[in-house]
DSSP file (Angstrom, degrees, kcal/mol; ACC not computed):
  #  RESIDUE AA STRUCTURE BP1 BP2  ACC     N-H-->O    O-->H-N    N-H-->O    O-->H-N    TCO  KAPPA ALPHA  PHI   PSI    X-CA   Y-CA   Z-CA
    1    1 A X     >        0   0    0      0, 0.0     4,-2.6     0, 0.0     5,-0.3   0.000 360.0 360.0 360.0 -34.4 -144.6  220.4   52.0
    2    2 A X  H  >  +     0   0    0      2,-0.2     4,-2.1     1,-0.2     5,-0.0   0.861 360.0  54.8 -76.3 -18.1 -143.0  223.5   53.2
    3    3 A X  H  > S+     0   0    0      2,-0.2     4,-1.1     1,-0.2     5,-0.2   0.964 103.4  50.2 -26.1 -91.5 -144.2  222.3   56.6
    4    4 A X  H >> S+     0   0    0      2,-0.2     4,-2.7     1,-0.2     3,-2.2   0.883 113.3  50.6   0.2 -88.5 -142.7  219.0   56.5
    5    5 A X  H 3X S+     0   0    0     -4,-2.6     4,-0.9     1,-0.3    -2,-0.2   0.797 107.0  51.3 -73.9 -10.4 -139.3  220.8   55.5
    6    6 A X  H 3<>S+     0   0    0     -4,-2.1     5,-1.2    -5,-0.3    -1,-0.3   0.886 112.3  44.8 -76.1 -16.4 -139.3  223.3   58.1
    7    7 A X  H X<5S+     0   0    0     -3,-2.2     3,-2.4    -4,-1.1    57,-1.2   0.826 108.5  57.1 -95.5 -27.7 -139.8  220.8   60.7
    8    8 A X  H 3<5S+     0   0    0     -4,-2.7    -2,-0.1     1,-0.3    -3,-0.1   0.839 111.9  48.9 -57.7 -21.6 -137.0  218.2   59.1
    9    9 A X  T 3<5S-     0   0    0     -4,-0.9    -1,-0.3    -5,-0.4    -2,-0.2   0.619 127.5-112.4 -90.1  -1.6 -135.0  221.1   59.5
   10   10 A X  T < 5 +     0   0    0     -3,-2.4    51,-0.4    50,-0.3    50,-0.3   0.925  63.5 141.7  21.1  93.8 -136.1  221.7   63.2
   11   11 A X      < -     0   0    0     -5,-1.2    49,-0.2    49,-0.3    46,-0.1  -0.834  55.6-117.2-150.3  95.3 -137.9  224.5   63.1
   12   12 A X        -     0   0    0     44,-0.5     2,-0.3    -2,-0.1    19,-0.2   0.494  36.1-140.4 -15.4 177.4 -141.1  225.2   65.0
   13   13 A X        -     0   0    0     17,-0.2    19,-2.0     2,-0.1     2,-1.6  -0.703  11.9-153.7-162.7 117.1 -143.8  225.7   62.6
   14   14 A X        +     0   0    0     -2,-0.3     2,-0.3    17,-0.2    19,-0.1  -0.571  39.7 149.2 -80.0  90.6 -146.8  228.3   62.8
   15   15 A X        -     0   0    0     -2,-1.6    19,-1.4     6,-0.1     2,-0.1  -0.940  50.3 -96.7-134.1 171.2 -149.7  226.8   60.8
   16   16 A X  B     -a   34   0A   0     -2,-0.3     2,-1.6    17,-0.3    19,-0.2  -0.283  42.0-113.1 -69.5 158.6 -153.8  226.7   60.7
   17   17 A X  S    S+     0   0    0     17,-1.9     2,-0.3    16,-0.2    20,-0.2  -0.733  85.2 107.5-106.8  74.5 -155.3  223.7   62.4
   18   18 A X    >   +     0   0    0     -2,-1.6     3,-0.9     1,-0.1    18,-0.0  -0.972  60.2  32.4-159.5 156.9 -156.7  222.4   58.4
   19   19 A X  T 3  S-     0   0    0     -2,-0.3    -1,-0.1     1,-0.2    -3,-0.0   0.983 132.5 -64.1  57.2  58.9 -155.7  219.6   55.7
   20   20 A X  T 3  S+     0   0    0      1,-0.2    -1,-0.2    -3,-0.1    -3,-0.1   0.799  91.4 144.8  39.9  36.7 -154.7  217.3   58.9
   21   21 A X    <>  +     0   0    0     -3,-0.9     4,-2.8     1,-0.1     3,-0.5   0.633  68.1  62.9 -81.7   8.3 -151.9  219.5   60.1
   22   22 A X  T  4 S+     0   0    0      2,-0.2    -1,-0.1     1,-0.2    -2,-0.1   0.864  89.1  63.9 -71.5 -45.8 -152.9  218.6   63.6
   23   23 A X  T  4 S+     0   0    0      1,-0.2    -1,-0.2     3,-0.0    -2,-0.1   0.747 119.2  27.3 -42.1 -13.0 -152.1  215.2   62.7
   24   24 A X  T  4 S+     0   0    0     -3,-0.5     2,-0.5     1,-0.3    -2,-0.2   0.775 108.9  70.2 -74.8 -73.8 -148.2  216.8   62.3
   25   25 A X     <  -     0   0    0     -4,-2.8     2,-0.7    -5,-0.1    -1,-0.3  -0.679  59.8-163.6 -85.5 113.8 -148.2  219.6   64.5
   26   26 A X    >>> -     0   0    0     -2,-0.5     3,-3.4    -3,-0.1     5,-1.0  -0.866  41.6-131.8 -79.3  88.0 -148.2  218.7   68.5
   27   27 A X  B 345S+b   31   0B   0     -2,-0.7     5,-0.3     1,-0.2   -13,-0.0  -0.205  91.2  14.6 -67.2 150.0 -149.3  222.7   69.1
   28   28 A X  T 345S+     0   0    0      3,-3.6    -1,-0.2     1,-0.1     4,-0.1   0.263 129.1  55.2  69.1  -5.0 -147.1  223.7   71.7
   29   29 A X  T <45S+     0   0    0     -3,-3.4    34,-0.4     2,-0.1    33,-0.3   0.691 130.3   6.1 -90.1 -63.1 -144.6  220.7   71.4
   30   30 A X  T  <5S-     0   0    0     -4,-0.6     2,-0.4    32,-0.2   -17,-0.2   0.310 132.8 -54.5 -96.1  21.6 -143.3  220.6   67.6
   31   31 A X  B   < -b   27   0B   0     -5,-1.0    -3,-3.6   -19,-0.2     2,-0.3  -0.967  65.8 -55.1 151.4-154.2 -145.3  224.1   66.8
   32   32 A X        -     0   0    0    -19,-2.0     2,-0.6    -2,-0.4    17,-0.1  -0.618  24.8-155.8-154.6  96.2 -148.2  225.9   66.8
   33   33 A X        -     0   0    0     -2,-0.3   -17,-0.3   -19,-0.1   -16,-0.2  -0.453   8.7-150.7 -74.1  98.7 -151.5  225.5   65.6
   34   34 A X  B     -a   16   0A   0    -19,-1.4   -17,-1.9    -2,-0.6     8,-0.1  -0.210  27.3-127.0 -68.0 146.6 -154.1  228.6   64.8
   35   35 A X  S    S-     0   0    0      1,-0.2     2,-0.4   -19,-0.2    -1,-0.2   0.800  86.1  -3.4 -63.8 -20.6 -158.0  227.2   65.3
   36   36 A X  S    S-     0   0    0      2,-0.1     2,-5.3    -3,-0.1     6,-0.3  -0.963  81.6 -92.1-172.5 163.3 -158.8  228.4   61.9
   37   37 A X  S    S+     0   0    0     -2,-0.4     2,-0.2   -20,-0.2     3,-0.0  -0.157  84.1 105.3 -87.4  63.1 -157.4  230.3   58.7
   38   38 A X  S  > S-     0   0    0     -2,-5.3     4,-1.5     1,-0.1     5,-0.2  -0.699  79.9-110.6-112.4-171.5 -158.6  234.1   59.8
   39   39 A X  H  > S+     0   0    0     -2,-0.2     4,-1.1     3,-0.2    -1,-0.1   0.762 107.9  64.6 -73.7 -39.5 -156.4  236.4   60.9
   40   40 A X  H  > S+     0   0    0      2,-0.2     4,-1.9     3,-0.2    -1,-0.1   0.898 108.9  42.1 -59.3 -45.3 -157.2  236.8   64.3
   41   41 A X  H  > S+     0   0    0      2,-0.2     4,-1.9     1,-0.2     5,-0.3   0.918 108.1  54.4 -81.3 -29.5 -156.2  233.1   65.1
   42   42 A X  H  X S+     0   0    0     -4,-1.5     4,-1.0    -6,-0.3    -1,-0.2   0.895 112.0  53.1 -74.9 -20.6 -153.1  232.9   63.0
   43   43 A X  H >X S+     0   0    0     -4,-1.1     3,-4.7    -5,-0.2     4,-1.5   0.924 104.5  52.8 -63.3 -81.0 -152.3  236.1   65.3
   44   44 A X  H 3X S+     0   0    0     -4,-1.9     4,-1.3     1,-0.3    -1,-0.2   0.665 107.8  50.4 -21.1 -39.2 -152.9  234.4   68.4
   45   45 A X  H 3X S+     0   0    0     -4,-1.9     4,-1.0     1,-0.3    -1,-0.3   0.581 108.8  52.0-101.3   1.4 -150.5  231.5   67.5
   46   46 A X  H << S+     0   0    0     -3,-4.7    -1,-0.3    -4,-1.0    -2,-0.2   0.839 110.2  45.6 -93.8 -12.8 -147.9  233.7   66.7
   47   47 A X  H  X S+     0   0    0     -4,-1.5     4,-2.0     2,-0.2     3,-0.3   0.716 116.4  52.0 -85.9 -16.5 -148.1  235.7   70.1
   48   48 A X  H  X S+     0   0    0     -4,-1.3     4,-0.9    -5,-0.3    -1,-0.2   0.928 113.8  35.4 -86.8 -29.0 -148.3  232.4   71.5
   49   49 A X  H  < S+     0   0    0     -4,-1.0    -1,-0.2     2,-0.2    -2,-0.2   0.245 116.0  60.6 -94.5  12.3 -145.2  230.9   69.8
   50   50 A X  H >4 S+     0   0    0     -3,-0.3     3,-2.1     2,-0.1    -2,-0.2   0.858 102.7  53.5 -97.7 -54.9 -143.9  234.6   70.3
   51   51 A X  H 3< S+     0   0    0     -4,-2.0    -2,-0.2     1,-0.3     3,-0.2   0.620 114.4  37.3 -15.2 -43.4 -144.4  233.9   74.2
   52   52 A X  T >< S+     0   0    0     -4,-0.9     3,-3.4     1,-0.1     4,-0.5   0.591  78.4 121.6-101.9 -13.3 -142.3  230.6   74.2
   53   53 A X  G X  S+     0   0    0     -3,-2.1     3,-4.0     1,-0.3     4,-0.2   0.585  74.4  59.4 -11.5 -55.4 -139.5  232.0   71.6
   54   54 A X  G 3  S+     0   0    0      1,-0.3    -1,-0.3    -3,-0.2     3,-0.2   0.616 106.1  55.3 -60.3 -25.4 -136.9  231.4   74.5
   55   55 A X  G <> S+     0   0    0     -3,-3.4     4,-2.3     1,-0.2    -1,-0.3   0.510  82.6  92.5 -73.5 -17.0 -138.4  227.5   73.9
   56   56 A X  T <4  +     0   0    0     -3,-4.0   -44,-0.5    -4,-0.5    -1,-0.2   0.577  70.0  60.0 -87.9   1.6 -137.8  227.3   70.1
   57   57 A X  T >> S+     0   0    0     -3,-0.2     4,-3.1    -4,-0.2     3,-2.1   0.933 120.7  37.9 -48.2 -69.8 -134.4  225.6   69.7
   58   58 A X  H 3> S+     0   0    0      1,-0.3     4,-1.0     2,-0.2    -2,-0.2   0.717 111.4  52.5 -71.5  -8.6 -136.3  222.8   71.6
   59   59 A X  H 3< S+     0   0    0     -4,-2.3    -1,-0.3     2,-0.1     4,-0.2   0.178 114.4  46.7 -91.4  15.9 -139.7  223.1   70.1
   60   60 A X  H <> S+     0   0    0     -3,-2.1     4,-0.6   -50,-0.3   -49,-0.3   0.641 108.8  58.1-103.8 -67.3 -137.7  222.7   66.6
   61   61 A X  H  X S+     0   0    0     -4,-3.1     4,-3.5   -51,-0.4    -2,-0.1   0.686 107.8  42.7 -14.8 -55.1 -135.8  219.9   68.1
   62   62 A X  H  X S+     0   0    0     -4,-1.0     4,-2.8   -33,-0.3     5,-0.3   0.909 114.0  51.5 -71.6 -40.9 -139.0  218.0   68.8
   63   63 A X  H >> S+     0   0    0    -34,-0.4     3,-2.4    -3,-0.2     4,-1.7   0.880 109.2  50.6 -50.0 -81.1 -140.5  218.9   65.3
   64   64 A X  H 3X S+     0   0    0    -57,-1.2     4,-1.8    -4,-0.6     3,-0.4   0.717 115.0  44.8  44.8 -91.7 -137.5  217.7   63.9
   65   65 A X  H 3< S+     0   0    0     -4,-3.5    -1,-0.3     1,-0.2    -2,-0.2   0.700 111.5  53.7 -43.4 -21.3 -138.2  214.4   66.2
   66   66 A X  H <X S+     0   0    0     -4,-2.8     4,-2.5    -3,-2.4     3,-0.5   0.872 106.0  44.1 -86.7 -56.8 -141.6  214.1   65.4
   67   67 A X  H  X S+     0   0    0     -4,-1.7     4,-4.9    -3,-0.4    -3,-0.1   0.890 106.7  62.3 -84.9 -23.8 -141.7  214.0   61.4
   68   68 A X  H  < S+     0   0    0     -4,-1.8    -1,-0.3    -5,-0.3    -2,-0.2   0.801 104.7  47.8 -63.5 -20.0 -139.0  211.7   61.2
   69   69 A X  H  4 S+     0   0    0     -3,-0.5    -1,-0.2     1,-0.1    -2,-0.2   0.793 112.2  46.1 -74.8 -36.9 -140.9  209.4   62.9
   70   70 A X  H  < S+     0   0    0     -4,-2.5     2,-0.3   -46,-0.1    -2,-0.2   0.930  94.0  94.8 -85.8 -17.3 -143.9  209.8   60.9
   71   71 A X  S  < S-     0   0    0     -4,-4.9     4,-0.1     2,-0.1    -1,-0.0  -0.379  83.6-116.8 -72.6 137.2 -142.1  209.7   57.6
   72   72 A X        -     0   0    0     -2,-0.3     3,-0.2     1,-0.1    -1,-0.0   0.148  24.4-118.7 -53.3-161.1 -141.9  206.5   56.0
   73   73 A X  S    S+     0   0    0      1,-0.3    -1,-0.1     2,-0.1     2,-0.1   0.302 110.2  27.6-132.5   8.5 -138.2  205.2   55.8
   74   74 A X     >  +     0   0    0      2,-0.0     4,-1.5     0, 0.0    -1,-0.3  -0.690  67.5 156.4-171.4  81.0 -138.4  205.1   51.7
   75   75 A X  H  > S+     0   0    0     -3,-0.2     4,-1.7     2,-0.2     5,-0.4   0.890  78.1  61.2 -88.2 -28.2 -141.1  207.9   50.5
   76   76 A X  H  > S+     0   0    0      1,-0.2     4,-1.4     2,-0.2     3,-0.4   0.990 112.6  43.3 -64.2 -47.3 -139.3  208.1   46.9
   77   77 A X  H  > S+     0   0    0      1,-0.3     4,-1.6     2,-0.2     5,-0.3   0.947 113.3  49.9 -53.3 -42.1 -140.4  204.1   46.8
   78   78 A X  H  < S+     0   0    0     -4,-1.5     4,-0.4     1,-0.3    -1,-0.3   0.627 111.4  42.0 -93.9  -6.5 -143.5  204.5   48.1
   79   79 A X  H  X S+     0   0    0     -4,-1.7     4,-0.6    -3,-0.4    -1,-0.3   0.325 111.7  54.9 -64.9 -23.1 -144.8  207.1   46.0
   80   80 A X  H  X S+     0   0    0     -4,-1.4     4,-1.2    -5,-0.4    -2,-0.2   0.788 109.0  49.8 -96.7 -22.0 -143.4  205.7   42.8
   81   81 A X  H  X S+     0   0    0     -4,-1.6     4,-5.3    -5,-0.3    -2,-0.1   0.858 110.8  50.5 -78.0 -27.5 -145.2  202.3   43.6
   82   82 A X  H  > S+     0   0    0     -4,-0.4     4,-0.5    -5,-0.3    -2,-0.2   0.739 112.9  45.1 -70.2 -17.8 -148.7  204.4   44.3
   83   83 A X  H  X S+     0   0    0     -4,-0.6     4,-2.7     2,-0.2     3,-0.4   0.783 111.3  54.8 -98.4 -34.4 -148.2  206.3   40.8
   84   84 A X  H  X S+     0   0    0     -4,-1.2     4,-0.9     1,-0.2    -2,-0.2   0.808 113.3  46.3 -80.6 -17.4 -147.3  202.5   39.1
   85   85 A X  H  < S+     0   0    0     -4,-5.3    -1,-0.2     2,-0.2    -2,-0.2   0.641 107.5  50.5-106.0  14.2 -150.7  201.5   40.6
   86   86 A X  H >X S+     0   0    0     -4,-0.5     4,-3.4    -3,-0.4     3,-1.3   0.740 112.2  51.0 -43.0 -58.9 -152.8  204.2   39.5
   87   87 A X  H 3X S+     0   0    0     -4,-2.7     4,-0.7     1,-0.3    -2,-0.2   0.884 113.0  39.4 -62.9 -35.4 -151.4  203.8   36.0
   88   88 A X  H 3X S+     0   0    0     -4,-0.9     4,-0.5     2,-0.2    -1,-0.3   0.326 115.6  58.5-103.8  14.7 -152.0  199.9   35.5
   89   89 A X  H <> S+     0   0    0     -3,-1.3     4,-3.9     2,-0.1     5,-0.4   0.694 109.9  49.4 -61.1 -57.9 -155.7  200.6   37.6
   90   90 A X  H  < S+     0   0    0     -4,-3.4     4,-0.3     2,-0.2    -2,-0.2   0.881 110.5  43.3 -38.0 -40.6 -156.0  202.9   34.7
   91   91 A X  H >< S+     0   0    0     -4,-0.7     3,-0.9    -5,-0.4     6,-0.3   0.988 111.7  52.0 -74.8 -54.2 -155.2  200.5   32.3
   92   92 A X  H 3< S+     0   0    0     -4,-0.5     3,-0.3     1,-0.3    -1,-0.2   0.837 112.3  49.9 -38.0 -57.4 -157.2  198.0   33.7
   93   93 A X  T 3< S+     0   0    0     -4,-3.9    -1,-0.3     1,-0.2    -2,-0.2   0.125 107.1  50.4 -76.7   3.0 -160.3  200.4   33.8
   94   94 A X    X   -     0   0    0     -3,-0.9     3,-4.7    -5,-0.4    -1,-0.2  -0.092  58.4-167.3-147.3  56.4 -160.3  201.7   30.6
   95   95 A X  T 3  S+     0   0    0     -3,-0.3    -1,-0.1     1,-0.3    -2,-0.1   0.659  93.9  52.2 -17.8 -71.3 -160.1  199.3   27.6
   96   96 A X  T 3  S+     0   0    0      2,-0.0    -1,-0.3     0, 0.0    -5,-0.1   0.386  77.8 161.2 -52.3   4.6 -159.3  202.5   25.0
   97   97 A X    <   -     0   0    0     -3,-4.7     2,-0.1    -6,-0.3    -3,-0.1  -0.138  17.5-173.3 -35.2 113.3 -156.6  203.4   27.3
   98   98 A X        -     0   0    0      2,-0.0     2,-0.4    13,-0.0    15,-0.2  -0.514  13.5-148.0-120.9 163.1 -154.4  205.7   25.1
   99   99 A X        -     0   0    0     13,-1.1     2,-0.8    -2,-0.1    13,-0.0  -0.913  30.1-102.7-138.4 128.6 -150.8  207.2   26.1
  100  100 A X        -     0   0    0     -2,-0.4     2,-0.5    11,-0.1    11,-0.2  -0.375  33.0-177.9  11.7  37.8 -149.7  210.7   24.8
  101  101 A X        -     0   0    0      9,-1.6     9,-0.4    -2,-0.8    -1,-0.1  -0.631  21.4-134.7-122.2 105.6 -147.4  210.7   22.2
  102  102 A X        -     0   0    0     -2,-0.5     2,-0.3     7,-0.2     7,-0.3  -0.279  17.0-123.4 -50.2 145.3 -146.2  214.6   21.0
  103  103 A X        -     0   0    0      5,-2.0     4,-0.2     1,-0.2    -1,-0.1  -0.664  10.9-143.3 -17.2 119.1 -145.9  215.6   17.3
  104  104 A X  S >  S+     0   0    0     -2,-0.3     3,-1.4     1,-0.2    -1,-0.2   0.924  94.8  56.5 -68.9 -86.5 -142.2  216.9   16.3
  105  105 A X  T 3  S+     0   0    0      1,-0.3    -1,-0.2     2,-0.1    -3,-0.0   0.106 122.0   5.8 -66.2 -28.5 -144.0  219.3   14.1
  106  106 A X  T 3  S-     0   0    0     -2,-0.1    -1,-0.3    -3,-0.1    -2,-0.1  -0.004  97.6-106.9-116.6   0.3 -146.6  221.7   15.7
  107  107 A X    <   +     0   0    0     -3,-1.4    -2,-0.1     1,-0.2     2,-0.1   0.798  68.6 166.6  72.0  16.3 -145.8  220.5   19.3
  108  108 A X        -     0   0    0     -4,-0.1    -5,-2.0     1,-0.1     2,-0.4  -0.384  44.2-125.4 -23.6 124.4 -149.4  218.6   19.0
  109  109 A X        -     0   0    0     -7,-0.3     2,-0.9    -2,-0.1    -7,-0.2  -0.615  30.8-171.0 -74.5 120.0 -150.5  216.1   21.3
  110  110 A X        -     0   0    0     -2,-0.4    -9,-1.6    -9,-0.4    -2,-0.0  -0.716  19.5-131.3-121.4 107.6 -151.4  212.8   19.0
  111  111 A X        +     0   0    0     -2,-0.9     2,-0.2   -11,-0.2   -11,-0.1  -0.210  29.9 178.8 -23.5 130.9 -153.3  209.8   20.8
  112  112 A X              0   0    0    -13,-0.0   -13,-1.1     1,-0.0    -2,-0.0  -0.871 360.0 360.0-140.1 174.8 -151.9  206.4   20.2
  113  113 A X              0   0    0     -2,-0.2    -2,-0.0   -15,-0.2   -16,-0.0   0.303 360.0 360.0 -74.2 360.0 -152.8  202.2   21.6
């Protein structure tokens, strides 16, 4: 996530090349990707994005360009429909499907229909 907001903010972004941040990060347009999470590579891609520094107004610029494109135009909607069709999958899937209901008196969880 913090990814994400550094680049909405357009601001180059030094991360490892894992959990599909190449699919984000264009290394050397909108950032800079290390081959793997040791130390030695995330050093490399900061001496490389220390190399271009004099680039990083415009290599923020593009990040910036880049994730606004890939975010969808309504994420709060589309995440709030993906949680309302988890829940009625749930429901669906589980005949005894119970929901949560706290106890005022010992702060207890009590099952209910």
């Amino acid at each position: 996530m913090a990814m994400v907001e550094a680049m909405l903010c357009g601001r180059p972004v030094v991360a490892t090349d894992v959990a599909g941040h190449s699919e984000i990060i264009e290394d050397g347009v909108t950032g800079f990707l290390a081959d793997a999470p040791t130390v030695g590579s995330v050093a490399t891609a900061l001496e490389r994005f220390w190399a271009r520094r004099a680039d990083a107004v415009e290599i923020g610029a593009a990040a910036s360009k880049r994730i606004r494109a890939l975010r969808p135009p309504d994420p709060v909607r589309i995440f709030s429909e993906k949680i309302k069709k988890h829940i009625e999958a749930g429901r669906r899937c589980d005949p005894s499907y119970r929901i949560a209901r706290p106890l005022r008196r010992l702060g207890e969880t009590q099952l209910v229909k």
